[in-house]
DOTIKE-424873 format. One line per field, with one value per residue: z, y, x of N, C-alpha, C, O in turn; residue in one letter; residue number from 1. Coordinates in pm, whole numbers, m for minus. Layout:
N
n_Z = c(Z,...)
n_Y = c(Y,...)
n_X = c(X,...)
ca_Z = c(Z,...)
ca_Y = c(Y,...)
ca_X = c(X,...)
c_Z = c(Z,...)
c_Y = c(Y,...)
c_X = c(X,...)
o_Z = c(Z,...)
o_Y = c(Y,...)
o_X = c(X,...)
code = c(a,...)
pos = c(NUM,...)
END
This chain:
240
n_Z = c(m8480,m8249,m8153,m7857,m7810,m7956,m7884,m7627,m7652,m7831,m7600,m7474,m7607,m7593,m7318,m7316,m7546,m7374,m7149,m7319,m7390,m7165,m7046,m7220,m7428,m7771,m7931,m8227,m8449,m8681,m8913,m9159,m9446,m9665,m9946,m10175,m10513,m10688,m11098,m11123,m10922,m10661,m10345,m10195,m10021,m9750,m9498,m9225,m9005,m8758,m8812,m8768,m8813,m8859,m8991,m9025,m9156,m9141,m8843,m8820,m9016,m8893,m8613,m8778,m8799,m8572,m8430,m8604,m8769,m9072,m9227,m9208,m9165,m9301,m9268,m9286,m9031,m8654,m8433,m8664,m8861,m9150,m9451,m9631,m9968,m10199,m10334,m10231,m10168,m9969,m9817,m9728,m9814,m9739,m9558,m9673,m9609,m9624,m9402,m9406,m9344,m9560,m9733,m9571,m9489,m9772,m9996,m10179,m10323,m10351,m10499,m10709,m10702,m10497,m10175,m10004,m10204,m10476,m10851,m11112,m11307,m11123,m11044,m10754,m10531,m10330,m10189,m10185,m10347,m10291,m10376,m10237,m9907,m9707,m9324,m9152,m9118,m8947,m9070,m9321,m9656,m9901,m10080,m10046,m10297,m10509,m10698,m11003,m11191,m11487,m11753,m11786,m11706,m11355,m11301,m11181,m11265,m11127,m11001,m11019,m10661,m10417,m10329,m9966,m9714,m9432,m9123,m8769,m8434,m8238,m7958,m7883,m7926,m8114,m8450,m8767,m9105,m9411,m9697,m9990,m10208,m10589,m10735,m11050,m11163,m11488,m11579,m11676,m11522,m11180,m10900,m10657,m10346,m10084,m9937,m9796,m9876,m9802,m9955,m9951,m10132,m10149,m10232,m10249,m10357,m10502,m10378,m10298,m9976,m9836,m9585,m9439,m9352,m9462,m9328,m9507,m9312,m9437,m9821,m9971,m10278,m10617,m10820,m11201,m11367,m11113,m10846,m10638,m10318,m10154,m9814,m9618,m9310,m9072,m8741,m8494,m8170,m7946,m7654,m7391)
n_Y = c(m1475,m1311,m984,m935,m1092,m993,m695,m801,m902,m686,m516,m682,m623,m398,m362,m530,m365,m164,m243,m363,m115,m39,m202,m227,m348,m492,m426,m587,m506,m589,m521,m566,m440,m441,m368,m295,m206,m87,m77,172,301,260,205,m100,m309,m354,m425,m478,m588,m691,m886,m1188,m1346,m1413,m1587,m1891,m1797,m1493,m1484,m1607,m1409,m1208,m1283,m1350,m1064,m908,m1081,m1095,m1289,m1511,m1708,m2009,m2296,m2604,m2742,m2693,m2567,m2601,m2438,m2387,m2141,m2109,m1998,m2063,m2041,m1952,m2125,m2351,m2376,m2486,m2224,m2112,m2008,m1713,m1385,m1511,m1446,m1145,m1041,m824,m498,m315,m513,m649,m437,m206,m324,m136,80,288,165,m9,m392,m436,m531,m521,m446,m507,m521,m393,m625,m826,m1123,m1253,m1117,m922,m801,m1049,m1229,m1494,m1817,m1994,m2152,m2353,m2315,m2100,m2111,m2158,m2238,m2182,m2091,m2011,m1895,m2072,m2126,m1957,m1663,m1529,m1344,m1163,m1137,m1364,m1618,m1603,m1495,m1176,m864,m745,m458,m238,m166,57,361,326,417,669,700,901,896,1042,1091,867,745,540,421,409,242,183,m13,m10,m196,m256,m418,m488,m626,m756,m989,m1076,m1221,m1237,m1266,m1455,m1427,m1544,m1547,m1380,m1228,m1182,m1126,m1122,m984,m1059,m852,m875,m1142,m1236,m1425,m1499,m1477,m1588,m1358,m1307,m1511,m1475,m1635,m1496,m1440,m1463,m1467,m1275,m1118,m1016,m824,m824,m607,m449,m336,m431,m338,m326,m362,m333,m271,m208,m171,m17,53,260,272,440)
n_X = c(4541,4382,4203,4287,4516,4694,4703,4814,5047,5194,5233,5367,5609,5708,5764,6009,6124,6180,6362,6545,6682,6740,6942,7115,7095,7071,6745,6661,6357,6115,5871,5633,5380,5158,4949,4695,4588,4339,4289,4248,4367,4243,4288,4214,4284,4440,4758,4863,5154,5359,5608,5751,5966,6278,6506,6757,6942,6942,7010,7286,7411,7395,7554,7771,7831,7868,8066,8302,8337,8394,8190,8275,8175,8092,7844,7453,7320,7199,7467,7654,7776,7744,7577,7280,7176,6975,6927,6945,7234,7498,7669,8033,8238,8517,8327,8080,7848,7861,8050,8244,8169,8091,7948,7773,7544,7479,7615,7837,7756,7479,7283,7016,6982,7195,7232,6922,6788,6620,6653,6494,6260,6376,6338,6504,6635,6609,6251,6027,5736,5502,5337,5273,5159,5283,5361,5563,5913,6187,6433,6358,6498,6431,6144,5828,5692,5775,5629,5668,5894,5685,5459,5286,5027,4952,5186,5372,5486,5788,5917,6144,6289,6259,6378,6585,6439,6548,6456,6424,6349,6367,6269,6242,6408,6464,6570,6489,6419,6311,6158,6014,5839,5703,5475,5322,5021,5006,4873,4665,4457,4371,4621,4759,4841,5045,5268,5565,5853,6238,6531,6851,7149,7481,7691,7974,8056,7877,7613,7298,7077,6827,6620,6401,6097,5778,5468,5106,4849,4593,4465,4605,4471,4568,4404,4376,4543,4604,4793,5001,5208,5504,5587,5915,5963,6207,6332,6534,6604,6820,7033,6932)
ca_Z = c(m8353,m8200,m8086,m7738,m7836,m8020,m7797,m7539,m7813,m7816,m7457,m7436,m7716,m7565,m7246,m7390,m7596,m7294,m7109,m7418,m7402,m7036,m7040,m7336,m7532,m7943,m7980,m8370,m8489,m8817,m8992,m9321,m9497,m9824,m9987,m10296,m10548,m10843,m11179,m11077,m10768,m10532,m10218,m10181,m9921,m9677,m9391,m9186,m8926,m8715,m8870,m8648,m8909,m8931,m9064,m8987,m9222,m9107,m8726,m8866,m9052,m8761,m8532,m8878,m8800,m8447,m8409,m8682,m8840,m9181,m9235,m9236,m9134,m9361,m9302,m9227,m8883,m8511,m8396,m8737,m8920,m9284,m9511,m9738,m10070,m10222,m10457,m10105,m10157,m9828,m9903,m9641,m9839,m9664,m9597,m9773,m9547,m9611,m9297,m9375,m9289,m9647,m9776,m9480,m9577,m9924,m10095,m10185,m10389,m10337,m10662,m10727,m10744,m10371,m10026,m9993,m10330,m10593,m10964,m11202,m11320,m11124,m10837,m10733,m10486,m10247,m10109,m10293,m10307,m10316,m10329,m10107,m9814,m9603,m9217,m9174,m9039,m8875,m9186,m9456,m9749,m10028,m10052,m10079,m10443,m10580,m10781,m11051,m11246,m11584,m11761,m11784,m11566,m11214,m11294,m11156,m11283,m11062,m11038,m10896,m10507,m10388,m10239,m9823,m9606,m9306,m9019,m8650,m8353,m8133,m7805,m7846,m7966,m8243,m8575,m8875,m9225,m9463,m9806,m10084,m10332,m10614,m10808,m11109,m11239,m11643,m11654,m11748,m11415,m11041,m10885,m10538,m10282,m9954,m9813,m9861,m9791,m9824,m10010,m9929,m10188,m10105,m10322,m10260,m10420,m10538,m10364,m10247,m9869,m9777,m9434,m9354,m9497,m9357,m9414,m9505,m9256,m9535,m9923,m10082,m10426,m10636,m10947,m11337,m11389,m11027,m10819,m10484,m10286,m10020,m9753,m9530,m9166,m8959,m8654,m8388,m8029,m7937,m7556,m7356)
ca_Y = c(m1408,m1174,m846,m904,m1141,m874,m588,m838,m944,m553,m491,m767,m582,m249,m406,m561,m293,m54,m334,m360,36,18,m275,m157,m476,m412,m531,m544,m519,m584,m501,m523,m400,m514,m254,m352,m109,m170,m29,348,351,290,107,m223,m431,m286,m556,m466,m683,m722,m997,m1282,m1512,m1389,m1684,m1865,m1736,m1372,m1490,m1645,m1305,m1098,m1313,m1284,m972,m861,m1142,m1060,m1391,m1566,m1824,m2102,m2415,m2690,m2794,m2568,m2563,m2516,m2424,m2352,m2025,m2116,m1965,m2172,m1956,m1937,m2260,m2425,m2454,m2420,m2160,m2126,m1849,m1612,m1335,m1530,m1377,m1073,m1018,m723,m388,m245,m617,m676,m334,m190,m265,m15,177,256,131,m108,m509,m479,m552,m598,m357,m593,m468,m388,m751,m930,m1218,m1305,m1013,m767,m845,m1119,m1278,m1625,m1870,m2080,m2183,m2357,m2242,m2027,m2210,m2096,m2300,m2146,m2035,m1941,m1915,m2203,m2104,m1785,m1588,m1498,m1156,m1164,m1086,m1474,m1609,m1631,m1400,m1102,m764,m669,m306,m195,m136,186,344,301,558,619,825,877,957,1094,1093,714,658,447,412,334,226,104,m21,m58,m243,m237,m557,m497,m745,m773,m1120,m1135,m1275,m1224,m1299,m1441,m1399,m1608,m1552,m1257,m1267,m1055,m1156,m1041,m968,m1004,m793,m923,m1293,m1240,m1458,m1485,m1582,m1501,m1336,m1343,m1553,m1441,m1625,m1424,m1495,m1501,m1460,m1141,m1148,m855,m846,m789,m484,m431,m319,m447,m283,m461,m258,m375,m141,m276,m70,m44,144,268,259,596)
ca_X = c(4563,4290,4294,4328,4637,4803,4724,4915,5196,5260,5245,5568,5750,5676,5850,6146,6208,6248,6454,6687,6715,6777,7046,7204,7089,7000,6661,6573,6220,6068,5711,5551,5277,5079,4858,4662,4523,4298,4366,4243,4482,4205,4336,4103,4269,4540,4733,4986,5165,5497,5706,5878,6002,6415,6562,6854,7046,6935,7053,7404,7470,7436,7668,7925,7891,7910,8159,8377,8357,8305,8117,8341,8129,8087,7723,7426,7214,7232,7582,7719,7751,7731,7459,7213,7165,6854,6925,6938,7343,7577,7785,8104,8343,8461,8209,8004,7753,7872,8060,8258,8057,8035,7869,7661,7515,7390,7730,7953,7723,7343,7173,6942,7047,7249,7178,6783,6726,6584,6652,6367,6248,6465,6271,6584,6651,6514,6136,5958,5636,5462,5202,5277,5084,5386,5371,5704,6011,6347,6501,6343,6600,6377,6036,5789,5643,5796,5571,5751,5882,5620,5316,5202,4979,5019,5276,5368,5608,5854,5916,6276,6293,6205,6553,6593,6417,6583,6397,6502,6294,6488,6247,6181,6602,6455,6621,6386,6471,6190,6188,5920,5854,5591,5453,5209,4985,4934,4909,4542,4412,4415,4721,4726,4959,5055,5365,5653,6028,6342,6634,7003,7290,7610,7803,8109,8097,7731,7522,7206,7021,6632,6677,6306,6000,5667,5320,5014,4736,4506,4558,4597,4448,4611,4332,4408,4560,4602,4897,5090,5319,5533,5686,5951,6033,6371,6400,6687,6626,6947,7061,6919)
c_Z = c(m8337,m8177,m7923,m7702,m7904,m7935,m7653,m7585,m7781,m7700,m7426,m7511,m7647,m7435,m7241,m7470,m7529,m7199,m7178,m7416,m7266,m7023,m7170,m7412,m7634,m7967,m8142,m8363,m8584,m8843,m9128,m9372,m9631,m9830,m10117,m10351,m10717,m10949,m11133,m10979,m10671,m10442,m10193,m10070,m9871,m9544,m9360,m9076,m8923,m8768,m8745,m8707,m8988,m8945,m8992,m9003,m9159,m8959,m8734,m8912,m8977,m8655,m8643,m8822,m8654,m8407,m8485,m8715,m8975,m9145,m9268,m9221,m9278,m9375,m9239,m9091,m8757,m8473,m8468,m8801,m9063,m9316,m9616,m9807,m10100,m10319,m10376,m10156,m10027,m9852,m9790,m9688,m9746,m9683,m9698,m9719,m9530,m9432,m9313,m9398,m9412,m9711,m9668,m9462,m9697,m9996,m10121,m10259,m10360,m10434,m10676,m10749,m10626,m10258,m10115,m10147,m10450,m10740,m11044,m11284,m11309,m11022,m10804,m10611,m10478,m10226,m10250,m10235,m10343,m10287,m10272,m9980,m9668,m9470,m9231,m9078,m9061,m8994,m9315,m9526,m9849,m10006,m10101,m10221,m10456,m10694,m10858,m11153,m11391,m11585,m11790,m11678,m11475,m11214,m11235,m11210,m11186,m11080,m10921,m10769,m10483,m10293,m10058,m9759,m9476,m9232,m8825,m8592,m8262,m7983,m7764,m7862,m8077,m8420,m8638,m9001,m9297,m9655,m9869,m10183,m10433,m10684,m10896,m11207,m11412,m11687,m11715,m11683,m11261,m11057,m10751,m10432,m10099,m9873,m9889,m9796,m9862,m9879,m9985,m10053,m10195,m10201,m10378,m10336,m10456,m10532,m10316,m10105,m9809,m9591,m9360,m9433,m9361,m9397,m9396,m9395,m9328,m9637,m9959,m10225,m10484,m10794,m11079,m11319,m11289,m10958,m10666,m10419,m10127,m9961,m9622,m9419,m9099,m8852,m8551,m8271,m7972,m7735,m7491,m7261)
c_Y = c(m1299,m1073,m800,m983,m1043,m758,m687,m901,m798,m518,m577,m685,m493,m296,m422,m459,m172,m105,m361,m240,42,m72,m272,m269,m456,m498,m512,m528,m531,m604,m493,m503,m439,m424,m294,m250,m162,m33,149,368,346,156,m8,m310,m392,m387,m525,m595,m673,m866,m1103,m1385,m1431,m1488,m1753,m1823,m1556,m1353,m1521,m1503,m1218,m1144,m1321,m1173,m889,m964,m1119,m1182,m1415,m1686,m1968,m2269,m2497,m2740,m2643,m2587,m2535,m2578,m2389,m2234,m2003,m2015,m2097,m2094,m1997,m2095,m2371,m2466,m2391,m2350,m2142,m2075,m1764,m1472,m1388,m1498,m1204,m981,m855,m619,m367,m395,m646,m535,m342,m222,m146,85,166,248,30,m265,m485,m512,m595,m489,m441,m482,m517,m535,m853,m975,m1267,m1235,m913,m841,m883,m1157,m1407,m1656,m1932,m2086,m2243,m2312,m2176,m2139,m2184,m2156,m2275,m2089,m2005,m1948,m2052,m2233,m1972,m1737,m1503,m1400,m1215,m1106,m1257,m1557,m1689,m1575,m1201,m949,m717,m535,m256,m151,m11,207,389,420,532,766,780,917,964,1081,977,656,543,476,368,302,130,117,m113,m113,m254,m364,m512,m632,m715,m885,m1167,m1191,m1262,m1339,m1326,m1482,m1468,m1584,m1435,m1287,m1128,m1109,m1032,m1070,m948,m973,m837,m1068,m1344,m1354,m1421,m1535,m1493,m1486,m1340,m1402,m1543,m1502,m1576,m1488,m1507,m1459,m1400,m1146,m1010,m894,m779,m684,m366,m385,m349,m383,m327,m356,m350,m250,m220,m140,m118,43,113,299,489,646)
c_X = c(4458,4323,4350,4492,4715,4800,4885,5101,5323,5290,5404,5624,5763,5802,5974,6202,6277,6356,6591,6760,6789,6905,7164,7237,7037,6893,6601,6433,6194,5900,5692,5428,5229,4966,4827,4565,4509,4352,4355,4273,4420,4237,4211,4128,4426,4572,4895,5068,5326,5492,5811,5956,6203,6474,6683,6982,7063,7020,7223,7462,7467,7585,7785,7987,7934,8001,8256,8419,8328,8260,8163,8298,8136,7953,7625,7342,7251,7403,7669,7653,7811,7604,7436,7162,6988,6797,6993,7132,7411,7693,7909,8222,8302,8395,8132,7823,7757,7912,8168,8176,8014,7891,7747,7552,7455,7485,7807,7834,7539,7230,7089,6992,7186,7160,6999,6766,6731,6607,6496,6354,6265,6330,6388,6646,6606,6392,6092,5846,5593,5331,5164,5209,5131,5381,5568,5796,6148,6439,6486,6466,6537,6214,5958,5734,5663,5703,5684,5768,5773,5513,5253,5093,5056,5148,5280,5515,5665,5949,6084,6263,6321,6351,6520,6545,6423,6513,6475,6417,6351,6427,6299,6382,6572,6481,6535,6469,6362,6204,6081,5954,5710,5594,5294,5166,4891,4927,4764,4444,4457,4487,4731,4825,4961,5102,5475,5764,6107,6428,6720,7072,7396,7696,7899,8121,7955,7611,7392,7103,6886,6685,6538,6187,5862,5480,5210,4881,4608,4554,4532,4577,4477,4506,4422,4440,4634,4733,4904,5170,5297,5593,5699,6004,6148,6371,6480,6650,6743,6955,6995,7052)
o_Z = c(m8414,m8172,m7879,m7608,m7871,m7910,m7615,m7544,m7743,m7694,m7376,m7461,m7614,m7455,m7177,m7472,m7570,m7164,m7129,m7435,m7251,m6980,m7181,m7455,m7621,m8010,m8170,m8249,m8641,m8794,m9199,m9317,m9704,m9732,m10185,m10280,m10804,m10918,m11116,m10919,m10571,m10470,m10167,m10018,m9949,m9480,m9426,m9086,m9018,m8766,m8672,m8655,m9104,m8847,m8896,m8932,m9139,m8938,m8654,m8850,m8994,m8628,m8601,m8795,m8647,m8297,m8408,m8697,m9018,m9046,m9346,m9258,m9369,m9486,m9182,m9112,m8739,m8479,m8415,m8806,m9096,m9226,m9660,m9744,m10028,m10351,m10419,m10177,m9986,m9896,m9699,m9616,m9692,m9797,m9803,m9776,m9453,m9369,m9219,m9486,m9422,m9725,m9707,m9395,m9739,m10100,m10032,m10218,m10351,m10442,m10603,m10845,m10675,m10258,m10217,m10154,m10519,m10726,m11039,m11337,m11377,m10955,m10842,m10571,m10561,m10241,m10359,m10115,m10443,m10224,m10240,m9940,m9559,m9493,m9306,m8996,m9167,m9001,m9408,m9450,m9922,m9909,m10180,m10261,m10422,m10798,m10804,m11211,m11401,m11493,m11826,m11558,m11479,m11123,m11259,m11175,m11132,m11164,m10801,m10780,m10538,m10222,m10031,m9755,m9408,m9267,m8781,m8660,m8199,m7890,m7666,m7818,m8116,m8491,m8584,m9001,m9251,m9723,m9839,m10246,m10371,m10698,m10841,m11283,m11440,m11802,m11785,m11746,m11229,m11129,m10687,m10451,m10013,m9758,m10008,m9693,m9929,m9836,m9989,m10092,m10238,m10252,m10498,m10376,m10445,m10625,m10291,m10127,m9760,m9513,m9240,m9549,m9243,m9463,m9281,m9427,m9270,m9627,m10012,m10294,m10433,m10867,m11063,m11240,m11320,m11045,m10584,m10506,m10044,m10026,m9552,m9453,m9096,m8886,m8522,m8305,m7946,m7694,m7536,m7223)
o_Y = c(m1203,m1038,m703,m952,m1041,m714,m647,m922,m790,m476,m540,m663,m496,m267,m350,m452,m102,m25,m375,m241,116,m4,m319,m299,m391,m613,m434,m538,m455,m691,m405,m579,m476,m403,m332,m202,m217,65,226,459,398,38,42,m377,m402,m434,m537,m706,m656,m943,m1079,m1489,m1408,m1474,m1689,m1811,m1504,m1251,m1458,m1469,m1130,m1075,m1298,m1154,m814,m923,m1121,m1203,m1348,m1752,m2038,m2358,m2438,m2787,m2541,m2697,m2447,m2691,m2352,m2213,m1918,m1961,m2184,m2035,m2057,m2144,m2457,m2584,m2276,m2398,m2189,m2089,m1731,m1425,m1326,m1523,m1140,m901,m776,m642,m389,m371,m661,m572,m440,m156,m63,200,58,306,m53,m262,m520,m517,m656,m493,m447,m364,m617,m563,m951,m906,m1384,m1308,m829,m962,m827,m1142,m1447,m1597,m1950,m1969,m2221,m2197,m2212,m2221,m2187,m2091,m2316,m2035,m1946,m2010,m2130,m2349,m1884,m1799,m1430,m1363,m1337,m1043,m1247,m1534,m1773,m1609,m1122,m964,m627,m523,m249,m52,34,127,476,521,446,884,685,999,864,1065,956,561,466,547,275,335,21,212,m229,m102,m262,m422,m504,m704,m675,m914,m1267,m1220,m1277,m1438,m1222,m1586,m1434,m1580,m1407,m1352,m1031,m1221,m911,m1187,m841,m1056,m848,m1088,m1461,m1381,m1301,m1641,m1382,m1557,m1368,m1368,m1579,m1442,m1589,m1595,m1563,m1407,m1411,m1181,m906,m987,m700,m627,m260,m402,m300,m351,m348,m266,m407,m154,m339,m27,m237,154,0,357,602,763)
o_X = c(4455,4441,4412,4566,4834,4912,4995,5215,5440,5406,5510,5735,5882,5920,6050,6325,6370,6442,6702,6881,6886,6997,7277,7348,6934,6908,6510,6387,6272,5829,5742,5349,5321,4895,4922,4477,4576,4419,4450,4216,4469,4215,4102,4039,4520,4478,4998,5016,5403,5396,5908,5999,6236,6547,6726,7082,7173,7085,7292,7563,7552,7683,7898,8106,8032,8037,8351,8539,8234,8289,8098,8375,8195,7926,7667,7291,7335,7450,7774,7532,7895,7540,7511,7074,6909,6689,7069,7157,7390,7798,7842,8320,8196,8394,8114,7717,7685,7843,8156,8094,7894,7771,7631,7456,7394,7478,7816,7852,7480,7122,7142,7069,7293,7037,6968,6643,6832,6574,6424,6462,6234,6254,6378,6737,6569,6409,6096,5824,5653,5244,5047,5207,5078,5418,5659,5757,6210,6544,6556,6546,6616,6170,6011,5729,5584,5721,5767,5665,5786,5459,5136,5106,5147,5224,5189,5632,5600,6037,6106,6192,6422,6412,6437,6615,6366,6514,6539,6356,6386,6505,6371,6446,6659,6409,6476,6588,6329,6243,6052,6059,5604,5702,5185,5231,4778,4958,4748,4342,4575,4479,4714,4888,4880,5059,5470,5780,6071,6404,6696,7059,7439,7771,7926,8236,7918,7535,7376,7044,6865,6748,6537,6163,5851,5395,5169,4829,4515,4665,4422,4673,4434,4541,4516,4365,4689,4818,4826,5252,5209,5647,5616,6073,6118,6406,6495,6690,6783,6855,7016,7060)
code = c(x,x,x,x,x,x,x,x,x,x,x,x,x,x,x,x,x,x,x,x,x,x,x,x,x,x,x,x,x,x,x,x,x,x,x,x,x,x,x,x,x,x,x,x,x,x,x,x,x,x,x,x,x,x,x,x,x,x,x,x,x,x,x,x,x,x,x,x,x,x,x,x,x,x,x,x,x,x,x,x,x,x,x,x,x,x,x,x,x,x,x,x,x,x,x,x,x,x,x,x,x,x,x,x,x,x,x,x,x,x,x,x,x,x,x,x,x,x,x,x,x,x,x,x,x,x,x,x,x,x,x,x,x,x,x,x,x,x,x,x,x,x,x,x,x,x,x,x,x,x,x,x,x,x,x,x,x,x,x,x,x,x,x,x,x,x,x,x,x,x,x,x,x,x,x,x,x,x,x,x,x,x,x,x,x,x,x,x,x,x,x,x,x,x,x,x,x,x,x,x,x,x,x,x,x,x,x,x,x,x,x,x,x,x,x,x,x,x,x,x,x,x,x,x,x,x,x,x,x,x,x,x,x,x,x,x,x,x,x,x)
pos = c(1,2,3,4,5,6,7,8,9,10,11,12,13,14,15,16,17,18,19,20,21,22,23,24,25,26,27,28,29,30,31,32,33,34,35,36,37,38,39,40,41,42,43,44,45,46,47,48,49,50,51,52,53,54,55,56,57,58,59,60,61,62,63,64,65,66,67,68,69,70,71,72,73,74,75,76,77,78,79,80,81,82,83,84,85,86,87,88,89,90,91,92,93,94,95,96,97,98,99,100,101,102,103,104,105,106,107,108,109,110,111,112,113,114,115,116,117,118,119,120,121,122,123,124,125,126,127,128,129,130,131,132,133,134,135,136,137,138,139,140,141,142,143,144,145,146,147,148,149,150,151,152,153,154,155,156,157,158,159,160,161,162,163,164,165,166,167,168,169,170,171,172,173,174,175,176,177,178,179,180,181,182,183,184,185,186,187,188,189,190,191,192,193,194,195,196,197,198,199,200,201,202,203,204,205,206,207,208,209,210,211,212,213,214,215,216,217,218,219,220,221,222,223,224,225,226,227,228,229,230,231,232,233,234,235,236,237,238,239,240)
END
């Protein structure tokens, strides 16, 4: 996409998001960032970009939740509001989307290994990365090649999830909330990176469902020694 396609990209959001404000409709937003720094911390290759790839699991767990449903279907796709876990199974307990408030949330407690907050070496939860090449698709449930927690190659260390920063701007009525993550590479060889996603944890009956999978417009190579850091933004503009 160019820059006169993205200047006009933004120009619609910019629109819609004052249309959502004015009709008192919740428009989400989501952005991420990828920042790559060699071993002496200097920044080498910086790439930001709004995100359009929420899943359908991510779209299913919202209508859980502003409907006050579980997820009771039986199969997964359009018209039903199952989830498909990360080990592609259809899960259909209830909240198994985490439909009551505290699960659809950080969990009851705000520690590492809930909601989107990956635990220190886990890939299994919170923002991951891959090598995959895949175009993105409304059906994704896991990523297409997970890069995975280690020091072997083509491995990568995953570093516990940086805890939720929430900001408010009060002119604009927009809610923020953004959450890092770091990934160092000791595996002995650049490490190269395609596509990034989010993983959910539902507390309550501890599964797992990727809520967004996003692919890199080109491939981030994080070198020997080197360090990543993923940052996801979610914002909310609230009705004026």
């Amino acid at each position: 996409m160019n820059n006169i396609e993205l200047s006009n990209e933004e120009a619609q959001y910019e629109e819609l998001r004052k249309l959502g404000q004015r009709l008192h409709v919740p428009i989400p937003e989501v952005f991420w960032e990828l920042e790559v720094r060699e071993k002496s911390g200097r920044v080498i290759q910086r790439h930001r970009q709004r995100s359009h790839s929420w899943t359908r699991n991510a779209y299913n767990a919202m209508f859980c939740q502003l409907a006050g449903k579980d997820a009771s279907d039986t199969t997964f796709g359009a018209g039903k509001i199952s989830g498909k876990d990360t080990g592609g199974t259809v899960r259909t307990l209830s909240r198994a989307l985490g439909t009551d408030y505290n699960g659809s949330c950080d969990g009851l407690t705000p520690g590492t290994g809930h909601g989107y907050r990956g635990s220190a070496a886990s890939d299994a939860t919170g923002i991951v990365v891959g090598s995959g090449t895949a175009p993105e698709s409304f059906e994704d449930y896991a990523l297409q090649t997970l890069i995975p927690n280690g020091t072997g190659a083509g491995q990568l260390s995953y570093v516990a999830s940086e805890p939720h920063a929430i900001s408010y701007d009060a002119m604009a009525r927009v809610l923020r909330n953004s959450l890092a993550r770091f990934f160092n590479n000791n595996s002995g060889g650049a490490v190269n990176v395609n596509e990034v996603g989010i993983i959910f944890y539902t507390q309550y009956n501890g599964y797992r469902y990727m809520y967004s999978r996003d692919k890199l417009a080109s491939t981030v190579t994080v070198p020997n020694t080197g360090q990543l850091k993923v940052t996801y933004t979610i914002q909310l503009t609230y009705p004026s």
